[in-house]
Backbone as a ProteinNet text record, in pm:
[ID]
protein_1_A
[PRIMARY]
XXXXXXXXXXXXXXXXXXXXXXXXXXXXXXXXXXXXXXXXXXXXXXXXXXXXXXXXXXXXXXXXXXXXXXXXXXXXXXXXXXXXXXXXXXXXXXXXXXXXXXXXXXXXXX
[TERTIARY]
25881.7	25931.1	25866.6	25854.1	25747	25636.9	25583.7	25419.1	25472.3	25540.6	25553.9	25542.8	25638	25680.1	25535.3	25457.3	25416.1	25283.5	25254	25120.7	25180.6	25294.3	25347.8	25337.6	25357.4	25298.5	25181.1	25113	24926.5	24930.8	24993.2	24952.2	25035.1	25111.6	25124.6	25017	25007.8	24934.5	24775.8	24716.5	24613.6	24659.6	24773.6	24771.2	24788.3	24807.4	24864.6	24773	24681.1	24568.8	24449.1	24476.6	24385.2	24433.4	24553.2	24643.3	24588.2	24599.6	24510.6	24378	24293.7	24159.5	24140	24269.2	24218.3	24272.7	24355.8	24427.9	24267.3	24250.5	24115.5	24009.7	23958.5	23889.6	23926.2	24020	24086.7	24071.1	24089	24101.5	23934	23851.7	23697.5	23656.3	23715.8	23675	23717.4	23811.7	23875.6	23808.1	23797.3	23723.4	23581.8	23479.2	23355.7	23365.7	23485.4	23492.8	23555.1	23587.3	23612.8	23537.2	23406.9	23267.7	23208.4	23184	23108.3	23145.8	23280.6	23312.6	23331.4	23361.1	23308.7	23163.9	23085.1	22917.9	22889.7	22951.3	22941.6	23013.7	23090.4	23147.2	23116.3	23025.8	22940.8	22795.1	22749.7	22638.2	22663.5	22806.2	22772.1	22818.9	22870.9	22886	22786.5	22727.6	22529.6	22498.7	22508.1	22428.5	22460.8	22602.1	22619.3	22561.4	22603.1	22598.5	22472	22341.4	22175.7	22193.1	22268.2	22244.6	22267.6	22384.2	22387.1	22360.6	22256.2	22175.3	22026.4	21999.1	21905.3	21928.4	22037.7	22058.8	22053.9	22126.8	22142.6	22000.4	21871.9	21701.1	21667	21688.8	21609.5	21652.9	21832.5	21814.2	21758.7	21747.4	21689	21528.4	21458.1	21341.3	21344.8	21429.8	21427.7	21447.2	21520	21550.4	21441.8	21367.8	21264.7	21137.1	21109.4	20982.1	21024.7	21080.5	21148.3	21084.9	21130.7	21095.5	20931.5	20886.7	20728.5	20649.4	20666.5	20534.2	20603	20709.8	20739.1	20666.3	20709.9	20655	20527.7	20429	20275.7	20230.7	20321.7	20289.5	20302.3	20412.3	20452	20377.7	20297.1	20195.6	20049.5	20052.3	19895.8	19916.2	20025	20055.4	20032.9	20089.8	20071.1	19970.9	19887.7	19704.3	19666.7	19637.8	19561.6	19595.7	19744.5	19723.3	19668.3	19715.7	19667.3	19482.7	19415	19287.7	19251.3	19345.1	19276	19309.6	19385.6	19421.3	19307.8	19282	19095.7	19035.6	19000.6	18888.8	18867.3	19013	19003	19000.3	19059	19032	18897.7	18827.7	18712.1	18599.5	18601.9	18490.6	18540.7	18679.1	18720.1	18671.8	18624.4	18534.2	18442.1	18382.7	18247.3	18156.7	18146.5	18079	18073.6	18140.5	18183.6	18161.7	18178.4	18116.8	17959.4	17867.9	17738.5	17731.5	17799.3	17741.2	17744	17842.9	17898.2	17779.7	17777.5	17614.1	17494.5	17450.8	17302.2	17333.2	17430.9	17420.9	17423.1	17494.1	17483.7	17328.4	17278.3	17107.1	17025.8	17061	16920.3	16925	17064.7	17098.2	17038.8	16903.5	16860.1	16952.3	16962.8	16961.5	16959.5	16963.9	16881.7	16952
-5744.1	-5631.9	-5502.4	-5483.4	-5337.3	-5368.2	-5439.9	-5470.8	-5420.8	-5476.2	-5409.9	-5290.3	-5234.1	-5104.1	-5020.6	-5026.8	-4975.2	-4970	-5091.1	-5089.6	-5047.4	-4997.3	-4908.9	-4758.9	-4720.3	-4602.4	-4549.8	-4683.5	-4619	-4581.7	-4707.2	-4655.4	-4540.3	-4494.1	-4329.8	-4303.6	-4269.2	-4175.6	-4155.5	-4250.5	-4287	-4201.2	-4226.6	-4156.8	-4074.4	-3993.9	-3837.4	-3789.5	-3857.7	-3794	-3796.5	-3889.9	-3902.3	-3754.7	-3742.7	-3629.3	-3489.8	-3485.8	-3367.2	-3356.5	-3478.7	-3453.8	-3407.2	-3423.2	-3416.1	-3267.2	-3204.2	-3087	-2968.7	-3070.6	-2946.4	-2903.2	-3100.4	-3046.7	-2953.3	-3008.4	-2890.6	-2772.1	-2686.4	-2599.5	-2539.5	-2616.8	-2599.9	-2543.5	-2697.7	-2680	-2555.1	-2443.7	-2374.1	-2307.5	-2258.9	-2129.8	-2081.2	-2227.7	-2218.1	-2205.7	-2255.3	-2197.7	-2014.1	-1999.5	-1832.7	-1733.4	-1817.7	-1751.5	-1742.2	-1830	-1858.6	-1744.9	-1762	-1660.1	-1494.6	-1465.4	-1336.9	-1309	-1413.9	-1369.4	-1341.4	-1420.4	-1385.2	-1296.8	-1232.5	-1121.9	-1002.3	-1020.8	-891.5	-883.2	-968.2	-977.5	-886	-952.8	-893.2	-718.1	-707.7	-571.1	-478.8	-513.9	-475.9	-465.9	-588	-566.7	-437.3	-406.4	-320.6	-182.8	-186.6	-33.7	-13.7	-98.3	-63.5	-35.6	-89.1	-21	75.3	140.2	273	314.8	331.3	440.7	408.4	288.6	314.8	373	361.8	485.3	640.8	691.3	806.7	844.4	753.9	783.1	807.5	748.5	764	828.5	897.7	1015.7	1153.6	1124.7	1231.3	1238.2	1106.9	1127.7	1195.4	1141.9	1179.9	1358.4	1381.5	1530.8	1609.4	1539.2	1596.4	1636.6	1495.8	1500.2	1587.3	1607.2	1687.1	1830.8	1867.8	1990.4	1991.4	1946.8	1950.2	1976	1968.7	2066.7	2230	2241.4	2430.9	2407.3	2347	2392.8	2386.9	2335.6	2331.9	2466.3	2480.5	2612.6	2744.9	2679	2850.2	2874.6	2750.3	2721.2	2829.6	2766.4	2791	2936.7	2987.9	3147.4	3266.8	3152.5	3195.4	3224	3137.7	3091.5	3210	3209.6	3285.7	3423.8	3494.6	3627.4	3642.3	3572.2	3569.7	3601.2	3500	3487.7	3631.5	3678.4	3831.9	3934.2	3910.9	4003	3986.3	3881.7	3891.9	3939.5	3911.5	3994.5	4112.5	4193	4352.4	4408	4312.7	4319.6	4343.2	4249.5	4213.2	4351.3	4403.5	4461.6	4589.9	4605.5	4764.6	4800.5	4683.4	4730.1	4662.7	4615.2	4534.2	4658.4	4782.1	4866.9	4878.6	4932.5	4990.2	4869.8	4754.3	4623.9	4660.8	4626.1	4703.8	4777.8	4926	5010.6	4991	4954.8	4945	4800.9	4708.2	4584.4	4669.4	4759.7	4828.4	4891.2	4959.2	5023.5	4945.8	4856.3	4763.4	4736.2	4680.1	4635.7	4753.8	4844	4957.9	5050.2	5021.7	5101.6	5044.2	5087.6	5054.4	5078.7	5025.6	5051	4999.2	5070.3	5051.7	4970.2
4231.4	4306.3	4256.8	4123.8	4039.3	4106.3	4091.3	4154.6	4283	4383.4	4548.7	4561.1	4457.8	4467.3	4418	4330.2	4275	4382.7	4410.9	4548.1	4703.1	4700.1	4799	4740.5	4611.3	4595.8	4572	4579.3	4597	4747.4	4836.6	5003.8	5037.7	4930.7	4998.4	4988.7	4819.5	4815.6	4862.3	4877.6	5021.7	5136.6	5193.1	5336.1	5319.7	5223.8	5186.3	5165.4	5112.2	5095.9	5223.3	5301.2	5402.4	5501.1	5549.4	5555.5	5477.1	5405.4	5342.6	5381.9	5366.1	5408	5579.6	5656.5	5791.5	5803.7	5727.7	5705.8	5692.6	5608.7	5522.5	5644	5724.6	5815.1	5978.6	5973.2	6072.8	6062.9	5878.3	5906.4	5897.2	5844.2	5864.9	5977.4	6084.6	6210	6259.1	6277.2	6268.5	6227.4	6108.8	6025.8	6153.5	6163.9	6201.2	6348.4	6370.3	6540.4	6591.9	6464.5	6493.4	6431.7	6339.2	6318.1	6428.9	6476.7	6618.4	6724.1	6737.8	6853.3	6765.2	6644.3	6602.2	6613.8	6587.3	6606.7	6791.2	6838.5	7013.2	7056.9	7002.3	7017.1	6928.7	6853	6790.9	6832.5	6889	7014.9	7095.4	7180.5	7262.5	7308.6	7154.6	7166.7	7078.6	7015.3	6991.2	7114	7210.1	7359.3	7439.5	7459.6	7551.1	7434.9	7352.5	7213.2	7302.6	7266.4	7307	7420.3	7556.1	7664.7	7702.9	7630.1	7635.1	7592	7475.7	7394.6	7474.2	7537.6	7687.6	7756.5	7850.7	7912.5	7893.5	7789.5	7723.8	7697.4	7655.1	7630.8	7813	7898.4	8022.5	8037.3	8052.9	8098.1	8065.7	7936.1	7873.2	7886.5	7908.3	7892.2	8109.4	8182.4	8323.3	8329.2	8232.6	8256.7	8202.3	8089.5	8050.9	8073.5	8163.2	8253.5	8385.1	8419.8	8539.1	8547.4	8394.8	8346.1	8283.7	8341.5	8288.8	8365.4	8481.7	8574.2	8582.5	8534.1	8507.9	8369.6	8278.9	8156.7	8165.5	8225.1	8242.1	8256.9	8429.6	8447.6	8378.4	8283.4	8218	8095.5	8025.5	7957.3	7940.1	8114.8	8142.4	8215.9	8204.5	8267.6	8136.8	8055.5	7878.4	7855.5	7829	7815	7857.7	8004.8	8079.3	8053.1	8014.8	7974.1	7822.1	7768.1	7591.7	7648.5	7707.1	7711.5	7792.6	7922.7	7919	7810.2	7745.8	7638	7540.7	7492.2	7401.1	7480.4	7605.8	7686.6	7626.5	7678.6	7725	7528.3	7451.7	7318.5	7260.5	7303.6	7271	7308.4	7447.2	7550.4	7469.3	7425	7392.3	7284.8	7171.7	7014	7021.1	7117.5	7083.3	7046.2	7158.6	7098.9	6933.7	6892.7	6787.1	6651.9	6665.2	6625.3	6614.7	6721.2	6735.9	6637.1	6683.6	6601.7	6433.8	6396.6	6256.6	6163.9	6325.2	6285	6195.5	6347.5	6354.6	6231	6141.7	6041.5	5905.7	5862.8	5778.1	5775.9	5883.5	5906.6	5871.4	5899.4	5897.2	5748	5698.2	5593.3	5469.1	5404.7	5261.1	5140.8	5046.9	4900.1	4815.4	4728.6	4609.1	4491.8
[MASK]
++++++++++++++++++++++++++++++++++++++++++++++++++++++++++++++++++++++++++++++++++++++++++++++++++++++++++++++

């Protein structure tokens, strides 16, 4: 009857333990199935984050290019007075340039 008893308390503890082992993988299975869906759910909110910082770039690059045939023009409105301003710069002491040349050149010493 000890012997019965005693090889009835191994087949607990066998199933108790088989019981535990299916405990453990459950909760494995578990753990790795709510990695899974945290990684697909931080996808896919990376995904949308980038689309709206795409968006937020085109519109800005749309509003920007928009404004670029005024800025060309207001550029080359720039340019062109700067460049008559050397002109009338230029023609108003060139004389005087000359003269101040011809004297350096002709002036000897010793």
């Amino acid at each position: 009857m000890e012997a019965n008893r005693g090889q009835n308390g191994i087949q607990q503890l066998l199933a108790a333990e088989q019981e535990a082992q299916q405990i453990v993988n459950a909760s494995k299975n578990a753990k790795l199935a709510r990695l899974k869906q945290a990684k697909e759910e931080g996808d896919k909110d990376i995904a949308e984050f980038r689309a709206q910082i795409e968006r937020e770039f085109q519109r800005k690059v749309a509003e920007s290019s928009g404004d670029s045939g005024a800025n060309v023009k207001q550029l080359e409105q720039e340019t062109e007075t700067k460049i008559h301003h050397l002109k009338t710069e230029a023609a108003r002491i060139s004389y005087d340039v000359v003269q101040m040349l011809l004297k350096q050149v002709t002036t000897v010493k010793n």
